[in-house]
C-alpha positions as CSV (number, residue, x, y, z in Angstrom):
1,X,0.0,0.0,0.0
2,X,1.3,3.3,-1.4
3,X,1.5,6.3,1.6
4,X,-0.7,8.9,0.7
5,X,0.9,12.7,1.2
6,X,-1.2,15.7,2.2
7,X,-0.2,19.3,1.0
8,X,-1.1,22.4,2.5
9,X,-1.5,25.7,0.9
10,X,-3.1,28.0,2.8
11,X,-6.0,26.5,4.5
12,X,-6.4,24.2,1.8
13,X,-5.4,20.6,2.3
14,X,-5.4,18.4,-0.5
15,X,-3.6,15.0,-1.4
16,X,0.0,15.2,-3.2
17,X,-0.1,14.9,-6.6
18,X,2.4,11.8,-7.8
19,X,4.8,14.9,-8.7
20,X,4.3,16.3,-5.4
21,X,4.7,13.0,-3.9
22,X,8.2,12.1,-5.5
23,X,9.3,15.4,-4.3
24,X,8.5,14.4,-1.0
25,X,10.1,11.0,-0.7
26,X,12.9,12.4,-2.4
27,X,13.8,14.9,0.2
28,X,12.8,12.4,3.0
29,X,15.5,10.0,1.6
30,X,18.3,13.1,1.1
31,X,17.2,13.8,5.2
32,X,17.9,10.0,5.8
33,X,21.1,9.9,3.7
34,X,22.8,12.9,5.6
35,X,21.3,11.9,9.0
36,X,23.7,8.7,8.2
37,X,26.7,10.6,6.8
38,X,26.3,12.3,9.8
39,X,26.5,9.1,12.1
40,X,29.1,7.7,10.3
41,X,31.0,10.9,10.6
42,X,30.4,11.0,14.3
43,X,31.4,7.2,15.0
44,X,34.5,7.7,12.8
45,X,35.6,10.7,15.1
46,X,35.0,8.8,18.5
47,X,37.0,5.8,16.7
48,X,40.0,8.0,16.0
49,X,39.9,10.1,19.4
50,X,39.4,6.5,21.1
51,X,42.6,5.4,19.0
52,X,44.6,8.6,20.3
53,X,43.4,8.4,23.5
54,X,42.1,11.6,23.7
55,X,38.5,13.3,25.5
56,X,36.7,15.3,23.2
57,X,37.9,18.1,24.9
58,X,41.0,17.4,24.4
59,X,40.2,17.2,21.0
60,X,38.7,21.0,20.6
61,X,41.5,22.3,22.6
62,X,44.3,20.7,20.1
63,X,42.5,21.7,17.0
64,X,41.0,25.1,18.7
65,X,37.5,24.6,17.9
């Protein structure tokens, strides 16, 4: 079963029109992509600072941000 989308334009609310829709699921799965970049990013950092032995602090104050 396909998900139905509802668009709002003023106080009108409609359904999505398949254009509208692909829009949609295309931005949801950009969100998802860059929330997991993100993660991956995050887990790579605490790998490496883990490695180094290094806090996060420690971290920020070495690279001074």
């Amino acid at each position: 079963m396909m998900a139905t989308h509802k668009v709002q334009i003023d106080d009108v609310v409609r359904d999505a029109t398949p254009a509208e829709v692909a829009q949609i699921e295309a931005r949801q799965a950009e969100a998802e992509a860059q929330a997991e970049a993100a993660e991956v990013k995050a887990v790579a950092r605490q790998a490496v600072l883990d490695r180094l032995g290094l806090t996060e602090q420690e971290a920020q104050l070495l690279l001074g941000s």
